[in-house]
Gaussian input, Z-matrix of N, CA and C with variables (Angstrom, degrees):
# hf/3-21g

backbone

0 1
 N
 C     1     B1
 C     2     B2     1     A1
 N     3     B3     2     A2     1     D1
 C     4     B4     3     A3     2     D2
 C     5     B5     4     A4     3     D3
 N     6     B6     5     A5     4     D4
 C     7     B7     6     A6     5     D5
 C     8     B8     7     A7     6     D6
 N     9     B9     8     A8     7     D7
 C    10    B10     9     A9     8     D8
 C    11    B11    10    A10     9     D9
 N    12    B12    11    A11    10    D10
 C    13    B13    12    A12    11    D11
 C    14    B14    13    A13    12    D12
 N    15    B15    14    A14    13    D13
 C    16    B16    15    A15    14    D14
 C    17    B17    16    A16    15    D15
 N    18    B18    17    A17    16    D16
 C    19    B19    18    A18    17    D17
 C    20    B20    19    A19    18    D18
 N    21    B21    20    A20    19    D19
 C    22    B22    21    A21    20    D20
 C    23    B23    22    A22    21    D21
 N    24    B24    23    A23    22    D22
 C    25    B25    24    A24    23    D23
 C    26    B26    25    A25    24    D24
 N    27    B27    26    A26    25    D25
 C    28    B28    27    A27    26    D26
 C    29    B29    28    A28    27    D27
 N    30    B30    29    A29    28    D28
 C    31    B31    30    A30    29    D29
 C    32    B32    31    A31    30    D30
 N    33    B33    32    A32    31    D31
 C    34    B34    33    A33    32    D32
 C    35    B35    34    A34    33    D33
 N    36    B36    35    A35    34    D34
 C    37    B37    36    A36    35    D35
 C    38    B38    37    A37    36    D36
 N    39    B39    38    A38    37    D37
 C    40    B40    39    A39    38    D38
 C    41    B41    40    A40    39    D39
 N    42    B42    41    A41    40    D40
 C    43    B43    42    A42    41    D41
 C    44    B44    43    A43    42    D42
 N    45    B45    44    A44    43    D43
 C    46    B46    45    A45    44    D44
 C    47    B47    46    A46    45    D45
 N    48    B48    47    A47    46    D46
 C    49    B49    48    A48    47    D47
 C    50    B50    49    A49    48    D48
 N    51    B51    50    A50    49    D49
 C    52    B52    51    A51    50    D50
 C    53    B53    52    A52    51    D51
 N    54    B54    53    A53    52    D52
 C    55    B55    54    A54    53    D53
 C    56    B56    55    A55    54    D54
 N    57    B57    56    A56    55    D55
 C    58    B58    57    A57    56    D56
 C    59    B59    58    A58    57    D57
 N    60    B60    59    A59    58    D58
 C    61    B61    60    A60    59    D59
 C    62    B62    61    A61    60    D60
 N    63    B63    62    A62    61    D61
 C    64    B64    63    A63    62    D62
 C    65    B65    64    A64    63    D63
 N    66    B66    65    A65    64    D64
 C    67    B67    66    A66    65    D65
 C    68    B68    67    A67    66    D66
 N    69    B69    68    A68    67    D67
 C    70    B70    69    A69    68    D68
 C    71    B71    70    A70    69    D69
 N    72    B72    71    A71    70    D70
 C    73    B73    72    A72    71    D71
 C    74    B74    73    A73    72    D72
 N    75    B75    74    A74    73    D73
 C    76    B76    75    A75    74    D74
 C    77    B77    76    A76    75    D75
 N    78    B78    77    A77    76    D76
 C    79    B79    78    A78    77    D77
 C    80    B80    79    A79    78    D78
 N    81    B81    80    A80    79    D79
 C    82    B82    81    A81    80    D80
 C    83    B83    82    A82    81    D81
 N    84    B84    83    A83    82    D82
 C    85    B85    84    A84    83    D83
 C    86    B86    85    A85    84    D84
 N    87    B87    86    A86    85    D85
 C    88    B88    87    A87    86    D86
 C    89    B89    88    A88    87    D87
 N    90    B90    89    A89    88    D88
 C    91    B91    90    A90    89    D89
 C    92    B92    91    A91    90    D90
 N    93    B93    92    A92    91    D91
 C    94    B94    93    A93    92    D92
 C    95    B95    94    A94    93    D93
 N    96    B96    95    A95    94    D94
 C    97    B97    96    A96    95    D95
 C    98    B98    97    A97    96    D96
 N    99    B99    98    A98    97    D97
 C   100   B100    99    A99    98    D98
 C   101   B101   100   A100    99    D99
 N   102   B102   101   A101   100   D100
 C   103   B103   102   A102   101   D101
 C   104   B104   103   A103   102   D102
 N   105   B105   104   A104   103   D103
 C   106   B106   105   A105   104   D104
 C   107   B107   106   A106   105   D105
 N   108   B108   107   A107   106   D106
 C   109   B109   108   A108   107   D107
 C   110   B110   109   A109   108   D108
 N   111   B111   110   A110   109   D109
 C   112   B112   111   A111   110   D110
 C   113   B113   112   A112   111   D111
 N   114   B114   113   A113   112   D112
 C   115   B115   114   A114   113   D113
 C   116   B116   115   A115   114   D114
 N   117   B117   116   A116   115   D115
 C   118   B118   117   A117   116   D116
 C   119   B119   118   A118   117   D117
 N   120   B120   119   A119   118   D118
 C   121   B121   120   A120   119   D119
 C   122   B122   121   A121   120   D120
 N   123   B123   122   A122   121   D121
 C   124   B124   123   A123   122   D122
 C   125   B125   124   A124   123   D123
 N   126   B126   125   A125   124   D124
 C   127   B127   126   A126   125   D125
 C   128   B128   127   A127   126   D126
 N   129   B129   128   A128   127   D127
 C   130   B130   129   A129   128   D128
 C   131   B131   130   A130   129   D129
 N   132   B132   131   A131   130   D130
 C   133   B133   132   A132   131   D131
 C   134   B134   133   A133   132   D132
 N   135   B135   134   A134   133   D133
 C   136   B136   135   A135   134   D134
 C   137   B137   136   A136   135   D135
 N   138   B138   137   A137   136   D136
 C   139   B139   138   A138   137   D137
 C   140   B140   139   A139   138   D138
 N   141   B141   140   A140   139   D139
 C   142   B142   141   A141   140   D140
 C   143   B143   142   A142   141   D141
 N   144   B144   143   A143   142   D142
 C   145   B145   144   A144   143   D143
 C   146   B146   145   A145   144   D144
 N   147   B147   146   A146   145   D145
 C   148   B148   147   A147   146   D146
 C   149   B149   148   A148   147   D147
 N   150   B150   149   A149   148   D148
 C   151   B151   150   A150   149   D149
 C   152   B152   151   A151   150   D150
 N   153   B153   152   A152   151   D151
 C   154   B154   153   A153   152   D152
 C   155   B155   154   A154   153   D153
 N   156   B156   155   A155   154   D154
 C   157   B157   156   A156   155   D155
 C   158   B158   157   A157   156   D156
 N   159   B159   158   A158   157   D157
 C   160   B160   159   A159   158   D158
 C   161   B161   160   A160   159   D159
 N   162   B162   161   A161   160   D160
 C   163   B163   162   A162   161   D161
 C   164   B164   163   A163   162   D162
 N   165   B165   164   A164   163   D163
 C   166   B166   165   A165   164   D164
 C   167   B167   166   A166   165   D165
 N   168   B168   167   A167   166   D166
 C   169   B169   168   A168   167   D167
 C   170   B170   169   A169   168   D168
 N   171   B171   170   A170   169   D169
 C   172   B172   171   A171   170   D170
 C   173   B173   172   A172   171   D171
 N   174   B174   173   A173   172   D172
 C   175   B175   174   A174   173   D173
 C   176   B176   175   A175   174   D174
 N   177   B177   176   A176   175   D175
 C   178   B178   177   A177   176   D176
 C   179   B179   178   A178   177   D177
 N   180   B180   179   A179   178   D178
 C   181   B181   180   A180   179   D179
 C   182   B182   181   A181   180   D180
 N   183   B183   182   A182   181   D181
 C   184   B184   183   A183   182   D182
 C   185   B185   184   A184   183   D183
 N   186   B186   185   A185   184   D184
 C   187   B187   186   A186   185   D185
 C   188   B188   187   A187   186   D186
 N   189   B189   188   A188   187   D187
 C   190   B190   189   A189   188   D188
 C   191   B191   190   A190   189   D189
 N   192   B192   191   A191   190   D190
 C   193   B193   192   A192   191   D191
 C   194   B194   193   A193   192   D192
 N   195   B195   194   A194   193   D193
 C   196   B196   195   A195   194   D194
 C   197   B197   196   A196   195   D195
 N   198   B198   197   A197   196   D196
 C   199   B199   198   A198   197   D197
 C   200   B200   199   A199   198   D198
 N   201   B201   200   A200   199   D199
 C   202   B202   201   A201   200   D200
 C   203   B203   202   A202   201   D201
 N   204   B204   203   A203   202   D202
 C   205   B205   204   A204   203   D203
 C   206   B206   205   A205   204   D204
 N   207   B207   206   A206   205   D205
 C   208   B208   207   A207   206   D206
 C   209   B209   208   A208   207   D207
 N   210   B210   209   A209   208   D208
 C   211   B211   210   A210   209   D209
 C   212   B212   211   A211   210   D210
 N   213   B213   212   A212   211   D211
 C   214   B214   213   A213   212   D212
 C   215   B215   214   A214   213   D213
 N   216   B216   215   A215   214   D214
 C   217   B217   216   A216   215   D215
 C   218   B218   217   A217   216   D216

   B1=1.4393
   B2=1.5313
   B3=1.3773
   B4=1.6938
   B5=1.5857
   B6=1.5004
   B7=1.6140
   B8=1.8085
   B9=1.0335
   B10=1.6212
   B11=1.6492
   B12=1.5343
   B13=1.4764
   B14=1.6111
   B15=1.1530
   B16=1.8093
   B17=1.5925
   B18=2.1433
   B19=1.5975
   B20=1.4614
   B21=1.8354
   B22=1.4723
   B23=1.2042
   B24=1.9460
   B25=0.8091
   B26=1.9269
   B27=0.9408
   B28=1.6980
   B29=2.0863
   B30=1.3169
   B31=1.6711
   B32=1.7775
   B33=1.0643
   B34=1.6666
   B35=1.7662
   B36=1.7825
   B37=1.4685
   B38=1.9888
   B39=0.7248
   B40=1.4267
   B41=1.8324
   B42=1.1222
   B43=1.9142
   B44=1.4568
   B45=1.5540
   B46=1.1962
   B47=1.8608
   B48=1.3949
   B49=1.6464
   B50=1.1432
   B51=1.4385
   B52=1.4813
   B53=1.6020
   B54=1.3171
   B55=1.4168
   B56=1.0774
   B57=1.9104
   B58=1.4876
   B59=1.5072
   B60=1.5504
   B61=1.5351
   B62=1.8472
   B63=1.3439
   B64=1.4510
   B65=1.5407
   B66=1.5042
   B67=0.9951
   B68=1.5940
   B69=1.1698
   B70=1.1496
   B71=1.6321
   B72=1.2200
   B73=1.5671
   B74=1.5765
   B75=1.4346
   B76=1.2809
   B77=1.9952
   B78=1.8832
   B79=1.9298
   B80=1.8234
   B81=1.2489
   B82=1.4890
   B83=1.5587
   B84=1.3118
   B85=1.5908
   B86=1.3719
   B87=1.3885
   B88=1.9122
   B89=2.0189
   B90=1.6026
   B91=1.8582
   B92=1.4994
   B93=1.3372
   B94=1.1948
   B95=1.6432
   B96=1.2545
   B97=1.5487
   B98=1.6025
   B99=1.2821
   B100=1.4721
   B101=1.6754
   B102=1.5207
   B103=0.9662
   B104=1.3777
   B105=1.0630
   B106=1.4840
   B107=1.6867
   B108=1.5046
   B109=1.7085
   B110=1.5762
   B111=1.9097
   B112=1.3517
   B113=1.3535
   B114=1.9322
   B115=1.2597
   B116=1.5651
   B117=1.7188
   B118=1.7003
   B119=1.2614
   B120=1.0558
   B121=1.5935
   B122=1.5866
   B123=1.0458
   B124=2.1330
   B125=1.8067
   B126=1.3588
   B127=1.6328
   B128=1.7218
   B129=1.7475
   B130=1.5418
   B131=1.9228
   B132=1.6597
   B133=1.0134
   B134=1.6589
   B135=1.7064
   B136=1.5024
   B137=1.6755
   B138=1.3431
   B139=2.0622
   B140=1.3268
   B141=1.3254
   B142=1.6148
   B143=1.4378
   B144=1.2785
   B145=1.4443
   B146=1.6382
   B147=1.5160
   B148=1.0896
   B149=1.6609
   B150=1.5181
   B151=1.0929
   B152=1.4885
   B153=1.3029
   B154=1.3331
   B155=1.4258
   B156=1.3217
   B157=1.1571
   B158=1.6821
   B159=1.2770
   B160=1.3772
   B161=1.7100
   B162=1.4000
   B163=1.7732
   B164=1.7922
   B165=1.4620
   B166=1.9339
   B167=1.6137
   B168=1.4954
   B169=1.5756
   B170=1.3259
   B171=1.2388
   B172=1.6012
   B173=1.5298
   B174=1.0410
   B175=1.8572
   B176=1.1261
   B177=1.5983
   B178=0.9247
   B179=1.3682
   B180=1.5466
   B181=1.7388
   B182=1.1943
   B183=1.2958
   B184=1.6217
   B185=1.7314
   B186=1.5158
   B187=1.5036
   B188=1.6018
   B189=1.3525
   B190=1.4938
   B191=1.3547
   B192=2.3260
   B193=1.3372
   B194=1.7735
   B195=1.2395
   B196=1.8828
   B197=1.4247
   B198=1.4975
   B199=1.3675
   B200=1.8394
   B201=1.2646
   B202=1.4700
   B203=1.2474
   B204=1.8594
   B205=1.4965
   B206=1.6785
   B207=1.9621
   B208=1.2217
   B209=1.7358
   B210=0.8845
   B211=1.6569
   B212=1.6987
   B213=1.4877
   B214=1.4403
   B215=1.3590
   B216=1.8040
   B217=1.1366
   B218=1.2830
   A1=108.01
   A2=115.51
   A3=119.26
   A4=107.69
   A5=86.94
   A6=110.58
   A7=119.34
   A8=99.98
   A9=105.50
   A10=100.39
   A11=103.76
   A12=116.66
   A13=118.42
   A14=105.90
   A15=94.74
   A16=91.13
   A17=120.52
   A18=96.20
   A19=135.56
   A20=86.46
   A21=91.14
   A22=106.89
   A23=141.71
   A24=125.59
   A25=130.51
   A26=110.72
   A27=115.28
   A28=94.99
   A29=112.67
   A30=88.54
   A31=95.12
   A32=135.60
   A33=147.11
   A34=101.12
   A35=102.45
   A36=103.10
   A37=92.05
   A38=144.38
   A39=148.35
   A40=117.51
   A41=82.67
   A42=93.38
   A43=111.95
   A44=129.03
   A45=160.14
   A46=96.76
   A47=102.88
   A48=127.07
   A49=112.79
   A50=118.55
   A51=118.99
   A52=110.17
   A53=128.87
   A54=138.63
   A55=104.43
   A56=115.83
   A57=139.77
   A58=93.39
   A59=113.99
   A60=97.15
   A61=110.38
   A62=107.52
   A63=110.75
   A64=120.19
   A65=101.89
   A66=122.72
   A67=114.18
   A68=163.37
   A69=152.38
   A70=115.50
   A71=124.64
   A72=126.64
   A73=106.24
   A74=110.06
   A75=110.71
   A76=98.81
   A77=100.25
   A78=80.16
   A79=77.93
   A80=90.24
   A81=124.84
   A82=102.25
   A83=122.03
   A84=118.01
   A85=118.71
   A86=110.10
   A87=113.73
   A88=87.97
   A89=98.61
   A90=84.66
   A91=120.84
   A92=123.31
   A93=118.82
   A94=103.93
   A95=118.66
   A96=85.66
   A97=115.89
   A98=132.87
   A99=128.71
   A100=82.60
   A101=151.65
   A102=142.00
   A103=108.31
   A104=123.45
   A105=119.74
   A106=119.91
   A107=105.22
   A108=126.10
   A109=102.43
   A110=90.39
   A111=94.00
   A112=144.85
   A113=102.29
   A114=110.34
   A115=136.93
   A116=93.63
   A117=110.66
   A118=76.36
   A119=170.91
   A120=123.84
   A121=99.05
   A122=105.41
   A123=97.43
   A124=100.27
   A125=121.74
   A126=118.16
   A127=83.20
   A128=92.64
   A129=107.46
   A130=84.85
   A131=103.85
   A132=98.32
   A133=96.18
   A134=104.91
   A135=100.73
   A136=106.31
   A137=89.81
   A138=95.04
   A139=114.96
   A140=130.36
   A141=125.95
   A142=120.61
   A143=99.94
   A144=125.90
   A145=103.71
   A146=124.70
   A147=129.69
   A148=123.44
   A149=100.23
   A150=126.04
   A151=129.72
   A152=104.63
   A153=126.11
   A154=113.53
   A155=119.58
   A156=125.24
   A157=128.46
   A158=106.35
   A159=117.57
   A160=89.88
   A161=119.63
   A162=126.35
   A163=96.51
   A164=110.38
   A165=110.80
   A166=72.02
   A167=91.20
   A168=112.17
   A169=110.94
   A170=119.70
   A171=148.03
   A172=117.00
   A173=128.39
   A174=108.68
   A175=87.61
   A176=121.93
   A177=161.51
   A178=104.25
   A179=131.51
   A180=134.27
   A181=131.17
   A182=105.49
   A183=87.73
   A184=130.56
   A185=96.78
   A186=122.04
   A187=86.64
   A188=101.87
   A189=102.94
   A190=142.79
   A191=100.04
   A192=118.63
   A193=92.09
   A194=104.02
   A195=101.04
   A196=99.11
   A197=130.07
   A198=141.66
   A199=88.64
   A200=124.25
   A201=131.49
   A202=128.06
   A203=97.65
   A204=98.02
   A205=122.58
   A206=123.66
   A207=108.42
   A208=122.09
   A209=107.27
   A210=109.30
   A211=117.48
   A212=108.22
   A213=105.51
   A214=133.01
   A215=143.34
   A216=116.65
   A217=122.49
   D1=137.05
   D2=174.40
   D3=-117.76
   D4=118.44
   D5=161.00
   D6=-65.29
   D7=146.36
   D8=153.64
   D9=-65.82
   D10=163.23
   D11=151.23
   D12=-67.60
   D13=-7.35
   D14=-171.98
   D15=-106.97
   D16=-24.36
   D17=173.39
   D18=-67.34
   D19=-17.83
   D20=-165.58
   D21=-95.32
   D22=-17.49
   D23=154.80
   D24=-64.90
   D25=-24.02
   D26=158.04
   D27=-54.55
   D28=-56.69
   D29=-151.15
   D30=-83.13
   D31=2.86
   D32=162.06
   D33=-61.08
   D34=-62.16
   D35=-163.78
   D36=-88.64
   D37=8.40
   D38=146.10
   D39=-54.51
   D40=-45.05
   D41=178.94
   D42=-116.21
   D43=18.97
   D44=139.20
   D45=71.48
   D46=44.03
   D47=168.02
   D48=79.03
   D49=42.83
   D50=179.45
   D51=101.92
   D52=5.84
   D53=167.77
   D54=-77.70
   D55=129.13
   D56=-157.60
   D57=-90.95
   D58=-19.85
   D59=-170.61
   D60=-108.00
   D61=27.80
   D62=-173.92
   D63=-152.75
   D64=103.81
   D65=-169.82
   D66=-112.14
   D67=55.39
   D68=-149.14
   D69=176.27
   D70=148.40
   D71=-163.14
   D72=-161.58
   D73=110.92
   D74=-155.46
   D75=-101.84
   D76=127.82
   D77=175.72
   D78=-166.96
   D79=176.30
   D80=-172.92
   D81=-58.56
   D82=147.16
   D83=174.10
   D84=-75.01
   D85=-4.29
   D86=-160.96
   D87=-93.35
   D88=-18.15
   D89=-169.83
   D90=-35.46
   D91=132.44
   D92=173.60
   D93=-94.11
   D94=-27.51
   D95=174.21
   D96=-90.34
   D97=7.97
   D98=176.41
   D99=-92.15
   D100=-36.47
   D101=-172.24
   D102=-58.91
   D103=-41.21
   D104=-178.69
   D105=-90.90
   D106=6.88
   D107=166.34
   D108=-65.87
   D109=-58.03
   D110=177.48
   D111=-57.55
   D112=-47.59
   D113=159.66
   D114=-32.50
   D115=-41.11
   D116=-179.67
   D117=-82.94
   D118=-46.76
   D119=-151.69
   D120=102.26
   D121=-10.77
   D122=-169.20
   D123=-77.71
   D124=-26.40
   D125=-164.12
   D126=-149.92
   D127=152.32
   D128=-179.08
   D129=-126.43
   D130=170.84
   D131=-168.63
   D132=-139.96
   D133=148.51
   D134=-179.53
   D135=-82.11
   D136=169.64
   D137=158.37
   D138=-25.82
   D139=-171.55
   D140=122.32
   D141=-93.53
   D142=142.97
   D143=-168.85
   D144=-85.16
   D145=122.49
   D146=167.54
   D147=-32.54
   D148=-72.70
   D149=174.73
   D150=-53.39
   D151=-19.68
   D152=171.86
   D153=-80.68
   D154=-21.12
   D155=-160.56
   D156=94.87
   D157=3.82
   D158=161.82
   D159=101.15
   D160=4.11
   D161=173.26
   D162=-68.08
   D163=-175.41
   D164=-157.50
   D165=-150.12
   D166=149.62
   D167=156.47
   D168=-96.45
   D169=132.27
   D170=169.44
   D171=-64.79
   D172=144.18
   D173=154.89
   D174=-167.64
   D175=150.44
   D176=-162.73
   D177=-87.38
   D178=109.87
   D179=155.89
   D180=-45.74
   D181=156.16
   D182=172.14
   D183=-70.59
   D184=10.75
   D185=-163.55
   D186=-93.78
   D187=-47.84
   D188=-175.83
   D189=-85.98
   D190=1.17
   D191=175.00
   D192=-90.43
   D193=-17.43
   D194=-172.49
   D195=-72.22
   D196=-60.57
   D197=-147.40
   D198=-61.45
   D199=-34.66
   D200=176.14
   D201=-56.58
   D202=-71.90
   D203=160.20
   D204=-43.90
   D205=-52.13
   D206=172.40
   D207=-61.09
   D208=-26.83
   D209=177.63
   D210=-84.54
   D211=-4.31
   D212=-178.46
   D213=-38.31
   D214=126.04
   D215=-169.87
   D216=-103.82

């Protein structure tokens, strides 16, 4: 599967470049390019969060820790 440069840097800074303890990517529910993270299967997305401002947490699948490891640079 081929990413854009702007999908794969969202799912890089999602897991904060290969950091085991950071998983999460905070944005608006209307995003169209985290929408199509999701679509592929690479990131699932929460509700929106009140407090957040009605923005969703992101995280990265295990579809989408693989697409990393194979794309690692």
């Amino acid at each position: 599967m081929t990413l854009t440069e702007e999908q794969s840097d969202v799912l890089r800074h999602a897991t904060g470049h290969g950091s085991e303890q950071r998983n999460h990517y905070v944005d608006s529910p209307d995003s169209p390019l985290l929408a199509t993270l999701v679509d592929l299967g690479l990131m699932n997305r929460s509700k929106p969060v009140a407090w957040m401002g009605g923005d969703c947490v992101y995280r990265v699948t295990e579809a989408g820790l693989a697409w990393l490891k194979e794309h690692a640079s």
